[in-house]
N, C-alpha and C positions, 0 to 999 in steps of 0.2 A: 301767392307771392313766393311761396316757399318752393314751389313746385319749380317755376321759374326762374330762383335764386340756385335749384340744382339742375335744371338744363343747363342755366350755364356755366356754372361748372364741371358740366361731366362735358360741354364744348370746349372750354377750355382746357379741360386735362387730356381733350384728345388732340384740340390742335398742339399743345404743345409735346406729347405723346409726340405727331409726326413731324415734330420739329426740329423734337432731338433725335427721333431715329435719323431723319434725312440729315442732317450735320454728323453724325456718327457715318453714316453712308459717305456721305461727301470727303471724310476723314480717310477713310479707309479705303474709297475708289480712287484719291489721291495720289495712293503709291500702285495703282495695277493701272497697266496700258490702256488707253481709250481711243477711239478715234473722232477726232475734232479737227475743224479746219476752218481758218481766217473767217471772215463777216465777207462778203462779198460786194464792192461798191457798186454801184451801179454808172452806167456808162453815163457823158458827160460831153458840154459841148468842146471841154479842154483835152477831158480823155476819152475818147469817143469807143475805145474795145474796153470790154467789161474787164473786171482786175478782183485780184484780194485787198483786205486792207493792207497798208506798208507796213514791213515791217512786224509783224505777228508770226509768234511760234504756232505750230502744228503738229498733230499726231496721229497715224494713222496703223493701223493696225487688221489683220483681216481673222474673218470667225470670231469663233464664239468664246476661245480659249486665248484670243489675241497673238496671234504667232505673226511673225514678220512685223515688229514693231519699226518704223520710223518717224522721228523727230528731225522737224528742219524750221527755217523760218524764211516768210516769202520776203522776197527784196525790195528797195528803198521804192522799185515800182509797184510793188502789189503782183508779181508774180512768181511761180516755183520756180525755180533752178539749181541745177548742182554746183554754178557757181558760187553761190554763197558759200560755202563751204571748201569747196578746190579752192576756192583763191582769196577771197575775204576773210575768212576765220581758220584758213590753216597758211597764210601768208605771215611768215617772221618778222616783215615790214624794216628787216635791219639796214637795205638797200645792199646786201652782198652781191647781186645783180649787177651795179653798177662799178663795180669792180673789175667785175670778167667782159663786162660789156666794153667792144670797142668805142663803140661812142656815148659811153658813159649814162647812158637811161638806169633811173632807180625807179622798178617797176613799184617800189614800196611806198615814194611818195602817194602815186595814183590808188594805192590799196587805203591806203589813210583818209586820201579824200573821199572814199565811199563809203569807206566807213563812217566817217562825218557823216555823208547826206542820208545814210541810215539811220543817226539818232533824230529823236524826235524832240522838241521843246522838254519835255520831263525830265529826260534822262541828260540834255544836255544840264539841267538845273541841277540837278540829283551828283551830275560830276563834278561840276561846279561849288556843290556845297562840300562835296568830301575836299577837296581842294583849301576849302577856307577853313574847315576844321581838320585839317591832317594830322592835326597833333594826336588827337585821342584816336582817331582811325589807326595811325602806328602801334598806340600803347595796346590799341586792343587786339592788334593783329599780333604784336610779340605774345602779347597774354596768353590769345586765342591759340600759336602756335607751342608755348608751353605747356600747355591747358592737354592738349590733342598727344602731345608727344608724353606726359605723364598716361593719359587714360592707353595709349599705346604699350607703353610699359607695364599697365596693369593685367589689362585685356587683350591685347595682342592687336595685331594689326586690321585683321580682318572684318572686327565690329566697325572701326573704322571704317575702311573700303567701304562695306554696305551700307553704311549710313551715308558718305558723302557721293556714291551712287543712288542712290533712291534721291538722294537732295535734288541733284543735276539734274535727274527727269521732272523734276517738278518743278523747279527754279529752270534751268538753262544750262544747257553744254557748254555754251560761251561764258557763261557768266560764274559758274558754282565750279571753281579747282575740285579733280579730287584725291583723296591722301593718297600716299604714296610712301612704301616702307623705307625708302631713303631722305624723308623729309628728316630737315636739321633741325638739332633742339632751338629752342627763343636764344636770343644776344646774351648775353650779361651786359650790366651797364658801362657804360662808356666812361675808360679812367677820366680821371680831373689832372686836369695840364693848367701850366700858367701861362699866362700873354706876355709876360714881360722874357724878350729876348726870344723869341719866336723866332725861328728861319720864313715860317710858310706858315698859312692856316690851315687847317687838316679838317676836311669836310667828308667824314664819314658817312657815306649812301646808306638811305633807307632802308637798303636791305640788309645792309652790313648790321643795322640796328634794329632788327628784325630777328633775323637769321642767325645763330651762331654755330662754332663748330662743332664736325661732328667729331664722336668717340676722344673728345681731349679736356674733360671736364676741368681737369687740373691745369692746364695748361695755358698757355696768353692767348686770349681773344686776340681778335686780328687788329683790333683798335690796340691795345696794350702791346704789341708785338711790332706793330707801325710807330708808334710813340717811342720804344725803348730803343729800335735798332736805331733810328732819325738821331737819337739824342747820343748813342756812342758815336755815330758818325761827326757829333756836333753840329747837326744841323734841327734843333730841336720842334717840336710842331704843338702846333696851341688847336684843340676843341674847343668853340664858343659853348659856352654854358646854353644856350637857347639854339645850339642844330637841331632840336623835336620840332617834328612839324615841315621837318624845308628838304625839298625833292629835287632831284632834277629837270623834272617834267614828262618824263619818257612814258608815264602811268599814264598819263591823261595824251598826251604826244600821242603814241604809239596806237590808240586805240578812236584817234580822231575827234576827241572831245576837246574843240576848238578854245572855249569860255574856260574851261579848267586850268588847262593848260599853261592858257595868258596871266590866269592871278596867280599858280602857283611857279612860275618862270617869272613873274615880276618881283614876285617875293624874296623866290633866294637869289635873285639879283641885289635885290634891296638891301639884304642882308651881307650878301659877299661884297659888296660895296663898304660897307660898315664894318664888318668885321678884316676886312683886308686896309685899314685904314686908307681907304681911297685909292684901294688898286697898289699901294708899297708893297704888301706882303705878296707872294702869288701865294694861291691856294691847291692845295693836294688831295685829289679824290681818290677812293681806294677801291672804286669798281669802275671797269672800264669804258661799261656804255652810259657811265652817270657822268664821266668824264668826257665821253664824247656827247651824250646830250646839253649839256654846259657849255660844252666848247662851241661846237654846230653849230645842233638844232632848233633852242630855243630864241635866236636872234629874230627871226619874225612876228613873235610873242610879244615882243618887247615895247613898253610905252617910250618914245623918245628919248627922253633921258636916260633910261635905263639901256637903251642901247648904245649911248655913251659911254655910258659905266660901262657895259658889256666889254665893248673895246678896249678899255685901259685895262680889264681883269688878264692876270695871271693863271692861267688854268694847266695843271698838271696832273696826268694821268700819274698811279703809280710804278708804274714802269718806269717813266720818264724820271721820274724824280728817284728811283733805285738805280736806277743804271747810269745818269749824269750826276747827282750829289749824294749817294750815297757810298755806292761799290768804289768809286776811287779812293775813300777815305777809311774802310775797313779792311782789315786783315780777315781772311777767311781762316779759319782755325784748322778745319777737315774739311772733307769734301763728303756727300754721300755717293753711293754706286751709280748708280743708272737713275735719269729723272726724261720723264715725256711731258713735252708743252702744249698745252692747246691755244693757240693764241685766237679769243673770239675776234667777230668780225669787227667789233667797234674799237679794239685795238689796230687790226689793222685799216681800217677807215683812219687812223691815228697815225698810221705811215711806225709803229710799232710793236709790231710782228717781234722784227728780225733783234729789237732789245730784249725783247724778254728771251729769248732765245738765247743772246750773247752773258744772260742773268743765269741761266741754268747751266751755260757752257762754264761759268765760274763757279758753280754750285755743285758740280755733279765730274765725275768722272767721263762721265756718258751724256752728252745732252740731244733727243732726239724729239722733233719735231716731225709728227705724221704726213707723210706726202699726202694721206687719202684727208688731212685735218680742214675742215670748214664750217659753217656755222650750221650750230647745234640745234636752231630752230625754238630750243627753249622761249626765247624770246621775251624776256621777263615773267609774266604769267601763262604764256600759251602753252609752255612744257605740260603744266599742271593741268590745262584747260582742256590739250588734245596729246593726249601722251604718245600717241600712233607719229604725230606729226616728227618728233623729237626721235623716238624710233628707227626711224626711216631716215630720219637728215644723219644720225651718227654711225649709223650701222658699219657702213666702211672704215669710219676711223675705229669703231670698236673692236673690228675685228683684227684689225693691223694693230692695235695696239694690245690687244689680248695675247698676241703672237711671240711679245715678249716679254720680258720679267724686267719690271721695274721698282726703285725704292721710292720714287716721288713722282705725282703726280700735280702739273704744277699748271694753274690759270691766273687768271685777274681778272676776273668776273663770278659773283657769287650765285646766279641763276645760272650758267653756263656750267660750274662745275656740279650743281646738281644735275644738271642734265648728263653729262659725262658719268657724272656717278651711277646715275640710273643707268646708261647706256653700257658701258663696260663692269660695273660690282666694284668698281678702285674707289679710294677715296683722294676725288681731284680735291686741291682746295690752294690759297692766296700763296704764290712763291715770295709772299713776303714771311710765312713763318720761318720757310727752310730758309731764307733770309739770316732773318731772327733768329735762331738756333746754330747755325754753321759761323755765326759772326761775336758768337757770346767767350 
């Protein structure tokens, strides 16, 4: 019995011996290149040529030392292409296409829908859920971005970079951002305003509540600087105690996650309904493709009523609401030097461009707008995603605007100036501060 009692244990200390080496293995072969590819389906009376499975990352690699590594994923058919990639996951999706286009095609719609028929039941769930709990997805993403940008500050940048590369080979290129030494610190939180005698409700975008400035620690956040200039002008603006949580839709929109989409588009419909007391107040968004997402895009999302509502809401970019109730009522104090505008494309999908333009021609001595200026490609999170992409779409405005010396550089969109920022070393940011500042 005793004999017995220690075979097996000396079987079990050896299976679990190669239990933990092989998990230590698996740990450690995790971050070095491999080469793996899809399940292979087998043909079928529906799909009669053989296929990969849909939809599945892959990696391939040659030799013994893995050189020539490529990562890709086969498409919604179960086959490789470089489409995936040219056109699906490095597509802006902002429809600037249908702009220059004479008869009007927005190639970006068509890019959305395959990305749709890309996701699978899980992941449409998976978007779905972050949708209905977005509240702590925000708090953790501001955290998360404060978190990164202190261990930045300690450590420098670079442990960063290599850690959120090793991540993205192991997670996904589409899916896993990675840091970048012009990421902006977390928000600060969002002043307390009062409702009573509101001009407009002031629905600061997700990323405004995210994201905050960079190099101005001291200085008014873009909510406190939106809030202050509004209230000299006398046209004051109320924050709902309960904007956490409520998006535009463009996260879930833009990336073809249909189920997402529709609850968190019926949500802050639900809300802008309620908080604009029935469509009396209009509401003032302070980045510009959250403003055009609201305006637009989310009307087919919508459950019947809410498309109602939709219609009776007041929807202002802040452009719009700088250049019609604000600028006529303030006295400009000074002016600074020279200011360059990038006006993204969901501004001018907004018809304007040529305001915020006519903002900086009141702000600045000099106000110039780049002939070579177009959309930056950032694209909410795809800057972060495919930083090459974003490279290549600004390079000409970078270089024409590198060409000359300016004191402001000036957007309305908070992904878009991080793109510029990475693109050019300036730091773009809301021409509502120099607003705010040249009005005080």
């Amino acid at each position: 019995m005793q004999r017995l009692r220690s075979a097996l244990l000396n079987l079990l200390t050896i299976a679990a011996s190669i239990a933990v080496t092989l998990l230590v293995l698996e740990i450690v072969l995790r971050f070095l290149p491999v080469a793996w590819s899809p399940p292979i389906e087998p043909p079928t009376a529906e799909n009669p040529i053989q296929r990969y499975a849909a939809n599945t990352p892959y990696t391939w690699s040659l030799g013994w030392n893995f050189y020539m590594v490529n990562h890709g994923r086969s498409n919604a058919q179960g086959f490789l292409a470089d489409y995936d990639y040219d056109a699906i996951q490095t597509c802006a999706g902002d429809g600037s296409c249908e702009i220059a286009c004479p008869v009007d095609i927005n190639t970006g719609v068509l890019v959305k829908h395959l990305r749709h028929l890309g996701h699978g039941a899980r992941s449409e769930a998976i978007a779905a859920s972050a949708a209905r709990h977005f509240v702590m997805i925000e708090r953790g993403a501001r955290l998360a971005v404060g978190m990164a940008g202190t261990a930045a500050r300690v450590a420098g940048h670079g442990p960063l970079t290599t850690l959120t590369r090793a991540a993205r080979g192991i997670v996904s290129k589409d899916l896993m951002p990675e840091w970048s030494p012009n990421m902006p610190p977390a928000a600060a939180n969002v002043p307390a305003t009062r409702r009573d005698d509101a001009s407009a409700v002031y629905f600061t975008a997700c990323v405004n509540r995210i994201f905050g400035r960079v190099g101005h620690a001291r200085k008014p956040s873009l909510q406190e600087a939106m809030v202050a200039v509004s209230a000299r002008a006398g046209a004051p603006l109320w924050i709902p105690d309960d904007i956490a949580g409520h998006c535009c839709a463009t996260i879930w929109h833009s990336k073809g996650y249909e189920d997402g989409n529709a609850i968190m588009a019926n949500r802050t419909v639900d809300s802008l309904w309620r908080w604009s007391d029935g469509g009396k107040l209009p509401i003032v968004c302070d980045a510009s493709s959250c403003s055009f997402g609201i305006a637009s895009e989310i009307g087919p999302y919508l459950s019947p009523e809410n498309r109602e509502r939709h219609a009776a809401l007041t929807v202002l970019d802040s452009i719009a609401w700088a250049h019609d109730r604000l600028l006529p009522k303030l006295p400009i104090r000074r002016k600074t030097g020279a200011a360059v505008v990038h006006p993204s494309c969901s501004a001018i999908h907004l018809g304007l461009g040529r305001k915020l333009h006519v903002i900086a021609e009141a702000l600045a001595d000099k106000a110039i707008t780049p002939t070579s200026a177009g959309c930056c490609a950032f694209a909410g999170d795809r800057g972060f995603l495919h930083p090459e992409l974003t490279r290549s779409a600004t390079a000409a405005e970078a270089e024409e605007v590198g060409s000359h010396v300016f004191d402001a550089y000036l957007g309305s969109n908070r992904t878009c100036e991080i793109g510029l920022n990475s693109a050019t070393g300036k730091n773009y940011e809301s021409f509502i501060y120099l607003l705010d500042e040249l009005t005080r």
